[in-house]
PAZAPA-4460 file (N, C-alpha, C; in steps of 0.05 Angstrom, whole numbers, plus 32768, in hexadecimal, padded with zeros to 4 digits):
% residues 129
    n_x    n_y    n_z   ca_x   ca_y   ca_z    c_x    c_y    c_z   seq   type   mol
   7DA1   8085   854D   7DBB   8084   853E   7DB5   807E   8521     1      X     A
   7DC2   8089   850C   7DC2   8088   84E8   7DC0   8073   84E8     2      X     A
   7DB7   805D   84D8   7DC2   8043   84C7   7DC7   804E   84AF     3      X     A
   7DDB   803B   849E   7DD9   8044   8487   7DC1   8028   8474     4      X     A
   7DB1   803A   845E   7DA2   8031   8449   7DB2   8017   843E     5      X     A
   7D9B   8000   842F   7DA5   7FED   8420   7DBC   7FF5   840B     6      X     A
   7DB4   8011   83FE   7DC9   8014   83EA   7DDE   801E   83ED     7      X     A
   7DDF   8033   840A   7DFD   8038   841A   7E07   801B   841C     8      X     A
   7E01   800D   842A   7E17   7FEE   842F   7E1A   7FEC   841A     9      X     A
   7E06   7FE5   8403   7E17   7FD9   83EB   7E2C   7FEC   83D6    10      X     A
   7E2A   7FFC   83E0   7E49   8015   83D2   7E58   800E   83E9    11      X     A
   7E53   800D   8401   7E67   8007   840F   7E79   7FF1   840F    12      X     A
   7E6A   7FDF   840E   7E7B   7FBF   8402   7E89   7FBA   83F2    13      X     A
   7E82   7FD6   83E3   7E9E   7FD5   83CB   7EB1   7FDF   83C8    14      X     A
   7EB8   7FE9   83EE   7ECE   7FF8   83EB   7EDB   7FEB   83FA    15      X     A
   7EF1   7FF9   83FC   7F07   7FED   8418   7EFD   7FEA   842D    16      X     A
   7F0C   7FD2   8442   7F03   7FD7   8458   7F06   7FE2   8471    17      X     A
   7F1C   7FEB   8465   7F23   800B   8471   7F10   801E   8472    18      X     A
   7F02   8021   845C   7EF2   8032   8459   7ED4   802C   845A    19      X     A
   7ED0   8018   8465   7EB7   8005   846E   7EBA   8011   848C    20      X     A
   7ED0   8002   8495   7ED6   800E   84B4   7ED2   802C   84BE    21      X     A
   7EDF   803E   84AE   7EE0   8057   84B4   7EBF   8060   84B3    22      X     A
   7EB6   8050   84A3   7E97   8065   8497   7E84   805C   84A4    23      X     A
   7E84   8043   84B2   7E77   8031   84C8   7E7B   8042   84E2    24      X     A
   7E92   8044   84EA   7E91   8058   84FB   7E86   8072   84FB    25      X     A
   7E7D   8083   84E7   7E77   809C   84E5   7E5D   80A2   84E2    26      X     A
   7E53   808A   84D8   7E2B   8088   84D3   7E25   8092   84EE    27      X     A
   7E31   807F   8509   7E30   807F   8529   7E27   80A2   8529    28      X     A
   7E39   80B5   851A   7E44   80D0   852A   7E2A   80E0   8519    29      X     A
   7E26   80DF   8500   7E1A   80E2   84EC   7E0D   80DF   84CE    30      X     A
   7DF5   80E7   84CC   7DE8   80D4   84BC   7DF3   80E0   849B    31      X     A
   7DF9   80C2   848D   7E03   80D6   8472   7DFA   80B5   8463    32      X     A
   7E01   80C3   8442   7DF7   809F   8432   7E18   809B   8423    33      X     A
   7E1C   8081   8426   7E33   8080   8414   7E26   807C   83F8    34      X     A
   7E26   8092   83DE   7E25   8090   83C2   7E31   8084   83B3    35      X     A
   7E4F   8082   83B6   7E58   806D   839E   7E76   8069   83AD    36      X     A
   7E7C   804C   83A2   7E8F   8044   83AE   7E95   8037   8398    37      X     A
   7E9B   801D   8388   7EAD   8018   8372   7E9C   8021   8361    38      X     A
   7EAF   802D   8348   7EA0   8034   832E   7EAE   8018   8314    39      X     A
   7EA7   8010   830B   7E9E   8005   82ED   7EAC   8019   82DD    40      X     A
   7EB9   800C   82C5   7EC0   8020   82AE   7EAF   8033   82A4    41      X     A
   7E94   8022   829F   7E85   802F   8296   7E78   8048   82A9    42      X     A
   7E73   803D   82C2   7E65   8053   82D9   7E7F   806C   82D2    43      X     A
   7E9C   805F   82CE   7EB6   8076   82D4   7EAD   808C   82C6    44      X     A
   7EB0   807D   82A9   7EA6   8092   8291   7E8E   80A3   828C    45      X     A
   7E7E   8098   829C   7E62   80AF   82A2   7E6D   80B5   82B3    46      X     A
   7E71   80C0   82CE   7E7E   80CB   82E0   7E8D   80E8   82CB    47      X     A
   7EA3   80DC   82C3   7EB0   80E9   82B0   7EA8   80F8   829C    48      X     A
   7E91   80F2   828F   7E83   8102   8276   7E76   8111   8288    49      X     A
   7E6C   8114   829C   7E55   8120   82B0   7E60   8134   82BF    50      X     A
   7E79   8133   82B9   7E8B   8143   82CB   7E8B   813D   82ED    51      X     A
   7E85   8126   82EE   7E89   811F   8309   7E9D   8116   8315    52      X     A
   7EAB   8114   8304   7ECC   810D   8305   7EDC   810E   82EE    53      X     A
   7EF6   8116   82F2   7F07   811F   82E3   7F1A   8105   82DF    54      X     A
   7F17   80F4   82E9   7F2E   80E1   82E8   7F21   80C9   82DA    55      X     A
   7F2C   80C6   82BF   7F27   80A8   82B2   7F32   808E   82B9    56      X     A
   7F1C   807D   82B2   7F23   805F   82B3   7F3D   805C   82AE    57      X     A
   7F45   8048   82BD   7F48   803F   82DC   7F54   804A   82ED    58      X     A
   7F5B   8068   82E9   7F6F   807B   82FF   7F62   8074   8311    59      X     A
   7F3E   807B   8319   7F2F   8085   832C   7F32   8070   834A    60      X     A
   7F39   807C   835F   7F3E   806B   837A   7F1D   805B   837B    61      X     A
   7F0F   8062   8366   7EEE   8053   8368   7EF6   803D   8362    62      X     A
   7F0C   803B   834B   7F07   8021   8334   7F15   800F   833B    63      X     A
   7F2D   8011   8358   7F2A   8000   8366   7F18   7FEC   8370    64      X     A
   7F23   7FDB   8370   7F14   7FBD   837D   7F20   7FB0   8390    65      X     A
   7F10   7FB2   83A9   7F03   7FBF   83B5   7F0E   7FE4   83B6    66      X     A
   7EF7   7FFA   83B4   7EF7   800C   83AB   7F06   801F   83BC    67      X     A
   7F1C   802B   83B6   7F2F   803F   83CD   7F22   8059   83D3    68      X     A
   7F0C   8055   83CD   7EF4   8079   83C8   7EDD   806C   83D7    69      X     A
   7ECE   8087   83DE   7EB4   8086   83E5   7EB8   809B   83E3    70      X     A
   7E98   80A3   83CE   7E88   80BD   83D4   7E73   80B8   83E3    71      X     A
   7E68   80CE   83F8   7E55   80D2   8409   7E50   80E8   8413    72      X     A
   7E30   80EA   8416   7E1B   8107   8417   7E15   8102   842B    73      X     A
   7E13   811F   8442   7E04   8122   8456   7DE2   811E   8458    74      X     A
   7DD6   8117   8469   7DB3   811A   8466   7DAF   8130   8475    75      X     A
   7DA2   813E   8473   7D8F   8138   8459   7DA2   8142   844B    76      X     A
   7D98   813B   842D   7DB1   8143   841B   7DA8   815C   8412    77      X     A
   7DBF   8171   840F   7DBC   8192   83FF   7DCF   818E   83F5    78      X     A
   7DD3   818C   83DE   7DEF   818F   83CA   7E00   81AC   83D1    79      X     A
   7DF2   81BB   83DB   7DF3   81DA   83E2   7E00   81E0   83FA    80      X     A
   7DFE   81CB   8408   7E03   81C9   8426   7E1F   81CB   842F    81      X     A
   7E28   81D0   842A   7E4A   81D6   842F   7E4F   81D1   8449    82      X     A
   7E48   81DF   845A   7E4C   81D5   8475   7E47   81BE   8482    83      X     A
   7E2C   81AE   8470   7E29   8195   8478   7E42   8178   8479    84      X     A
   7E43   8184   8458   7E60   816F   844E   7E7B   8173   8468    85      X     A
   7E7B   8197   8468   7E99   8195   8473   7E97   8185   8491    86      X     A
   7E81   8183   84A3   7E79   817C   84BE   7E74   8157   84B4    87      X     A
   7E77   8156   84A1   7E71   8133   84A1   7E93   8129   8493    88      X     A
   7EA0   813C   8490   7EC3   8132   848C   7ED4   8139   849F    89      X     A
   7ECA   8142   84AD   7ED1   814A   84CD   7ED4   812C   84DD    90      X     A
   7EBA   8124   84DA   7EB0   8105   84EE   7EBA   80FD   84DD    91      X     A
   7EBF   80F3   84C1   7EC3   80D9   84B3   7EE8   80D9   84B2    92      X     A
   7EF8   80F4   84BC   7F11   80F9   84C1   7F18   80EF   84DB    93      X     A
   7F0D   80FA   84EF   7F03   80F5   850E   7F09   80D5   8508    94      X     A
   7EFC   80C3   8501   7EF8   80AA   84FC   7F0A   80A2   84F5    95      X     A
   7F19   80A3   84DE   7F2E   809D   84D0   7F45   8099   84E6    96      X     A
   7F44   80AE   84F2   7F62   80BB   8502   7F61   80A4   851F    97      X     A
   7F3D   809E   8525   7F49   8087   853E   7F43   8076   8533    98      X     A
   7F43   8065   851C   7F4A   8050   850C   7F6E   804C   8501    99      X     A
   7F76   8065   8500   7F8C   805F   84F9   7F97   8060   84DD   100      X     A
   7F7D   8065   84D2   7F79   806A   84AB   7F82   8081   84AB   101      X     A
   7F93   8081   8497   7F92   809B   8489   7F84   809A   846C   102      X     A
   7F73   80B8   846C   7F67   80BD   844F   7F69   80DE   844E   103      X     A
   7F57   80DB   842C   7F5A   80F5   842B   7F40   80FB   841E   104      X     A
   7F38   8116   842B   7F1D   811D   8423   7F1B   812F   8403   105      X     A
   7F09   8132   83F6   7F0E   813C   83E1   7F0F   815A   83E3   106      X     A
   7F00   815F   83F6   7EF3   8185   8405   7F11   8196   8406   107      X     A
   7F25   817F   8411   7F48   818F   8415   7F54   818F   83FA   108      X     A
   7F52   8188   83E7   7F5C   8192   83C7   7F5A   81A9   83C7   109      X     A
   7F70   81B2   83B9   7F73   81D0   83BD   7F6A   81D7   83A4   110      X     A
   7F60   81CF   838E   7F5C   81CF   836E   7F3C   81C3   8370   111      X     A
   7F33   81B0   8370   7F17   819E   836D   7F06   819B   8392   112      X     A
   7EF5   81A5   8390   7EF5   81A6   83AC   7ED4   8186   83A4   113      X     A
   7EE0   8174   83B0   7ECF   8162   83AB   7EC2   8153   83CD   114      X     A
   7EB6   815E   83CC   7EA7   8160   83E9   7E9C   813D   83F1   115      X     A
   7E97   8136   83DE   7E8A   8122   83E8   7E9A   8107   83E8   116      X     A
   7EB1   810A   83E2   7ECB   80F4   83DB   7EE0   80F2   83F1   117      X     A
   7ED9   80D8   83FB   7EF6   80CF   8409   7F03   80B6   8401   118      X     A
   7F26   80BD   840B   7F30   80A1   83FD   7F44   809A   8408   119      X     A
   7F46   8082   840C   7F6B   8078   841E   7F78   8082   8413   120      X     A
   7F8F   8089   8422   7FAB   8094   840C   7FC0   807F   8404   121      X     A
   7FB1   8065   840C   7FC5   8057   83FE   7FC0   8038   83FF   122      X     A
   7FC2   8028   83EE   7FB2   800F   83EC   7FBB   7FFC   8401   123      X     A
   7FA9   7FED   8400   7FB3   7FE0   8425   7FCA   7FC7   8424   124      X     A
   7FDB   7FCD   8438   7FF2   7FC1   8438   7FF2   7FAF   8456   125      X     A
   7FE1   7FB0   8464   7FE1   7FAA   847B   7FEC   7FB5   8492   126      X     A
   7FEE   7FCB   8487   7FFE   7FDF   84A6   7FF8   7FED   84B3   127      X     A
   7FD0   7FEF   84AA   7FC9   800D   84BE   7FB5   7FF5   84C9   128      X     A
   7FA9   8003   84DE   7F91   7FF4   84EC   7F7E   7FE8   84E3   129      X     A
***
């Protein structure tokens, strides 16, 4: 079974734990790394100059604290891999749905197809699982 790397947990820790939960469950199904989970103004704005994101400080569900985002890559990683990503938001949806979370993947934007981004749809209030 996957574990996730020292530096997956520690992106993970900085997110929700919603989204701790959901992604804990999905390592189980398949192996992927969580890449970034809260961003920093400064990380925002590289992000942003880099074109890795379009959304400035502090819109980004990253710059949440604890972070309402996680990006994460399939292993092995192919940036190319299209089918990899779509088969690892499958399980990390799968997951979500018997948790009781709802999120949203970035791959379903009908404009920015951001494959490696998932995010609660809504800050936690205490009402989902």
């Amino acid at each position: 079974m996957p574990i996730f790397s020292r530096r997956s947990l520690e992106n993970l820790a900085s997110c929700d734990e919603r989204l701790q939960r959901i992604l804990t469950e999905a390592i189980k199904r398949m192996d992927f790394a969580v890449i970034c989970g809260h961003r920093g103004q400064e990380e925002q704005d590289r992000a942003v100059a880099e074109r890795r994101s379009q959304t400035p400080w502090p819109l980004s569900r990253h710059n949440a604290l604890p972070s309402l985002a996680a990006d994460c890559v399939p292993y092995p990683v192919d940036w190319g891999d299209l089918t990899a990503f779509d088969m690892m938001a499958v399980i990390v949806k799968q997951c979500a749905s018997d948790l009781g979370v709802e999120i949203v993947w970035g791959g379903d934007w009908p404009h920015l197809k951001d494959r490696p981004h998932f995010q609660v749809t809504d800050p936690w209030n205490g009402s989902k699982a």
